[in-house]
C-alpha positions in Angstrom: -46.7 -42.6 46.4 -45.0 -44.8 44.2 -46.3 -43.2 41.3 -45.2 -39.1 42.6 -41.5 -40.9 43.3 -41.4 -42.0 39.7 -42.8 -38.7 37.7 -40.7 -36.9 40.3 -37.1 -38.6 39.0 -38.1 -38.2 35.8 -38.5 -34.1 36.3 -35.5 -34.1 38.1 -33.4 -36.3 35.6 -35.2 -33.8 32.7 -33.8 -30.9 34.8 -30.4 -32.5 35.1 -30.1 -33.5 31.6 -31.0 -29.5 30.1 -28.8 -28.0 33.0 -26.0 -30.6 31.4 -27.0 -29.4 27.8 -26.9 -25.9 28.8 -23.9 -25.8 30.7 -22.3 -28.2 27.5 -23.6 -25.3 25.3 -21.7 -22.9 27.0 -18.3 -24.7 27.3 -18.3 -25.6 23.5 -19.0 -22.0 23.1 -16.3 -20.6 25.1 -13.7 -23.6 23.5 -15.0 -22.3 19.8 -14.3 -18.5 21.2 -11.4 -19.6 22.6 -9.8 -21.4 19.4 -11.1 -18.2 17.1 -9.0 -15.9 19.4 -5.9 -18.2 18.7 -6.4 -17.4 14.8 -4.5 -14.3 13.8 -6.7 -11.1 14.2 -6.0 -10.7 9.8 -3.3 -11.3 7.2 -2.6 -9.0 4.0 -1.6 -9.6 0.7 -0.3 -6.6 -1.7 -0.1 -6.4 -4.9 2.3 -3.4 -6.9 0.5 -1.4 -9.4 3.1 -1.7 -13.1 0.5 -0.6 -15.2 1.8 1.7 -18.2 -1.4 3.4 -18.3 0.0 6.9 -16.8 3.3 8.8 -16.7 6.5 6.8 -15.4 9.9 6.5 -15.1 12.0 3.6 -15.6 15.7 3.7 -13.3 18.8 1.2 -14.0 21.4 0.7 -11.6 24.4 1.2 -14.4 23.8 3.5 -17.9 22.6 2.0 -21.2 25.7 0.9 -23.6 25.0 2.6 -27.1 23.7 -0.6 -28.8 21.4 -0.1 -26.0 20.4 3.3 -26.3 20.1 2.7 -30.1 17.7 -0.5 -29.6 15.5 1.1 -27.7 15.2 4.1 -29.8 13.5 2.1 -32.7 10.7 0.6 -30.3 7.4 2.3 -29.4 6.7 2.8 -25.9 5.2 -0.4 -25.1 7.8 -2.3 -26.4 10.9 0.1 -25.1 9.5 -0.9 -21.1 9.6 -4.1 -22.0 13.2 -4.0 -23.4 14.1 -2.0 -20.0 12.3 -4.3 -17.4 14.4 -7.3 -19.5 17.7 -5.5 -18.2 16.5 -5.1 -15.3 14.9 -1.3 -15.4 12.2 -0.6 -12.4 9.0 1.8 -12.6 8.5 4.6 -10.6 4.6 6.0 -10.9 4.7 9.8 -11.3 3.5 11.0 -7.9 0.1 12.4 -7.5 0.3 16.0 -6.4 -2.9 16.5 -5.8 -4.5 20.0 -5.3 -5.2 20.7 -1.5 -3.8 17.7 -0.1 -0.9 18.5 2.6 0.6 16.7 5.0 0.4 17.5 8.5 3.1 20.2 8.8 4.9 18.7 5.6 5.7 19.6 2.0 2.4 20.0 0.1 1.7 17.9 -2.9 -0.1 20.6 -4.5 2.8 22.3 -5.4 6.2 19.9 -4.9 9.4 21.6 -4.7 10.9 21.8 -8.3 14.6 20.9 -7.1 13.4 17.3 -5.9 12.9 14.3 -7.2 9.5 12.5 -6.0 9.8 8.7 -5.3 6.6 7.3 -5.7 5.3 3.8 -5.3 1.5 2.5 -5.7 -0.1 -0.5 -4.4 -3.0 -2.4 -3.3 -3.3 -4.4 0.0 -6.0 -6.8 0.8 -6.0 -7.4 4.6 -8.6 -10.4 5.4 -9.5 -12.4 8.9 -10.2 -16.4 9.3 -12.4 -15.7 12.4 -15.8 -15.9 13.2 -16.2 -13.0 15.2 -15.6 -9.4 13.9 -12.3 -7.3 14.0 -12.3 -4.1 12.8 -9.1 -2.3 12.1 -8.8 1.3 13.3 -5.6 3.0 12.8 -2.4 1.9 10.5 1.3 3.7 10.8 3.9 3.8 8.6 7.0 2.6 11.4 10.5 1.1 10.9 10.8 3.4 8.1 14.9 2.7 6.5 15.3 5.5 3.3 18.5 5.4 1.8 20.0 7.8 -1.9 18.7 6.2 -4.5 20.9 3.0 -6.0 19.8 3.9 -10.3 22.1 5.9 -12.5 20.0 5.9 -15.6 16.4 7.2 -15.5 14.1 6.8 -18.6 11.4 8.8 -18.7 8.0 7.9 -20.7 5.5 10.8 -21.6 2.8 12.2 -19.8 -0.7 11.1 -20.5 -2.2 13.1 -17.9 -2.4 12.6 -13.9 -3.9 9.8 -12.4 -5.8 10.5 -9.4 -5.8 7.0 -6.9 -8.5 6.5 -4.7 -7.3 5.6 -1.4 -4.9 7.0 1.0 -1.5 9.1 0.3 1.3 8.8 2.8 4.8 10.9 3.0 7.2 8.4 3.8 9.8 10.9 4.4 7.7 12.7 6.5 8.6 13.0 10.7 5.1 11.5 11.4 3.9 9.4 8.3 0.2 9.9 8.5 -2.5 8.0 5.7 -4.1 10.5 4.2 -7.7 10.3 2.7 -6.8 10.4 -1.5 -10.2 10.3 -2.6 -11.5 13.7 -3.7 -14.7 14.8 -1.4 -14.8 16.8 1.6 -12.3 14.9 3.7 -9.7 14.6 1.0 -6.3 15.7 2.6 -7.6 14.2 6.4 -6.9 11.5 8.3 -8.0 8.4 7.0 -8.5 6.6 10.4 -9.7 9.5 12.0 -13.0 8.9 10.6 -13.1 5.7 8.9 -12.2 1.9 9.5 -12.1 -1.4 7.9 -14.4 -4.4 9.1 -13.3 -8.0 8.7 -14.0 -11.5 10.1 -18.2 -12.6 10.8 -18.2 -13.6 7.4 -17.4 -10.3 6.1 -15.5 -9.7 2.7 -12.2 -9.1 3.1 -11.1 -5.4 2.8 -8.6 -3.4 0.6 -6.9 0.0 0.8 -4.9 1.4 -1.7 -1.7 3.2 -0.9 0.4 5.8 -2.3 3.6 6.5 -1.1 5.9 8.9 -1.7 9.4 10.4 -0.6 11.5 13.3 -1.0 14.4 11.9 -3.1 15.0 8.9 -1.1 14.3 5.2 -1.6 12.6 3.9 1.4 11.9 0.9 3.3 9.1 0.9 5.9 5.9 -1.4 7.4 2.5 -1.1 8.7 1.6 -0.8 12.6 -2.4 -1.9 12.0 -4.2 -1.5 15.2 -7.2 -3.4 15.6 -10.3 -3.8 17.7 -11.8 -7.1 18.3 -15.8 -8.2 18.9 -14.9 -8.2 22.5 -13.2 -4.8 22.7 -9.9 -6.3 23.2 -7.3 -4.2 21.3 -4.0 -5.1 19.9 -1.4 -4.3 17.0 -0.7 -6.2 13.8 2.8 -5.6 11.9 1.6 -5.8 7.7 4.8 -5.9 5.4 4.9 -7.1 1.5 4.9 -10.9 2.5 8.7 -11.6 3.7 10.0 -8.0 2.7 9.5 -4.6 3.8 7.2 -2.1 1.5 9.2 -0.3 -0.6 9.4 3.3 -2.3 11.8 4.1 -4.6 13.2 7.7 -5.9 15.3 8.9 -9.3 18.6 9.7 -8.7 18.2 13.4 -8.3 21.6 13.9 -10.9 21.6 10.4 -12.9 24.4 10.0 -15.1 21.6 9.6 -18.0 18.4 10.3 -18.6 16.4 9.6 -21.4 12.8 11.1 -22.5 10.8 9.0 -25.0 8.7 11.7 -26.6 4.9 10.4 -27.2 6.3 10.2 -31.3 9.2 8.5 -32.4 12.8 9.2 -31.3 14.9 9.4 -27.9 15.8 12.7 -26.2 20.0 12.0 -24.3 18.7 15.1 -21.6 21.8 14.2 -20.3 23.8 15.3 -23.4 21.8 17.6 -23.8 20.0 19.0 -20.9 19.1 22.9 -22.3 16.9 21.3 -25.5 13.2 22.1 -25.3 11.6 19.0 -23.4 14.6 18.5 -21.0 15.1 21.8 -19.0 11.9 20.9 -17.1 12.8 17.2 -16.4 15.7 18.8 -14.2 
């Protein structure tokens, strides 16, 4: 008897001890769930595409003074954005206008109306997640959207090398409803992006990029990114993205500046301003 009393406390203490453990298990497991919920679903970080490597424009807020004008006549093209961006000159991308691609009831990029000037900005954001568990983001829109006339006077035009074609999404910032729009060329260029796609993050995943282009109808905008998300555990919820502290931002030519330069692809400068019917400046309007 003695002996079925003893081998019986120790089965019992055995099962005590590994209901313990199990039911430890699971309240470490929901504190751990518990704490990764408390981390932010992602963050984002962006970073502004300045490469020279396509056509661009370069705007000043006041005109160039003739030393000016002179000085940057005897640089190459290389040098003369350098010269610009030292007194304080800002590039705008030429905006794709892609074949095909139109907004939803907007303007269509395919053929942009002649009279307006198309502000364009490019940019890559990395969006990334700190949790354990997956989150998958399903749905971005452009919102507190702020567009202003454009602030430059002067606009320097460099030459064309041809049109570069960003994969990615395109967005109308001007546009009543903003939508991303599938860039990349293939059957669903032109679409939705979200409506058929989405980026994972979190469980150890790479964090995920998405380049944007933005563009406006001869305005300079302000706006942000409404991200909606999905969680492992099919909560939802919405994450504001914006360019660290500051707002993203898309910035037009003055549709009439008081100058405008063209640096041919040789030497020289072209004052379209001073003389807007020469060959070369007609078309730069």
């Amino acid at each position: 008897m003695a002996l079925i009393a003893t081998v019986g406390g120790v089965a019992g203490t055995y099962a005590y001890d590994l209901w313990s453990a199990e039911a430890r298990m699971r309240e470490e497991r929901a504190a751990q769930t518990s704490l990764d919920q408390e981390n932010a679903p992602f963050t984002n970080s962006v970073s502004y595409d300045t490469s020279a490597e396509e056509p661009f424009q370069v705007v000043l807020d006041r005109p160039l003074t003739t030393d000016e004008a002179g000085e940057m006549e005897a640089l190459d093209n290389a040098d003369a954005l350098v010269f610009l961006e030292g007194l304080g000159g800002r590039m705008i991308p030429d905006a794709y206008t892609g074949q095909g691609i139109t907004p939803l009831g907007g303007w269509s990029w395919g053929e942009p109306p002649t009279n307006i000037q198309i502000g364009s900005a490019v940019f890559t954001m990395t969006v990334m997640s700190a949790r354990n568990s997956q989150v998958s983001i399903v749905d971005m829109t452009p919102v507190n959207v702020s567009c202003t006339e454009p602030a430059a006077t002067t606009v320097v035009e460099f030459p064309s090398a041809g049109e570069a074609v960003y994969p990615g999404v395109i967005v109308d910032i001007t546009h009543d409803d903003p939508t991303l729009l599938v860039l990349d060329e293939g059957t669903d260029q032109g679409q939705p992006y979200f409506s058929r796609r989405r980026i994972d993050l979190g469980g150890g995943l790479e964090p995920g990029g998405l380049r944007v282009h933005a563009v406006t109808a001869a305005q300079t905008c302000e706006w942000e990114i409404q991200a909606r998300y999905v969680d492992a555990r099919q909560n939802s919820g919405e994450v504001v993205l914006r360019n660290g502290d500051e707002p993203f931002l898309v910035e037009a030519a003055p549709q009439r500046p008081e100058q405008h330069w063209i640096l041919p692809p040789g030497p020289g400068i072209m004052a379209c301003h001073e003389t807007p019917y020469e060959p070369g400046c007609s078309s730069a309007g």
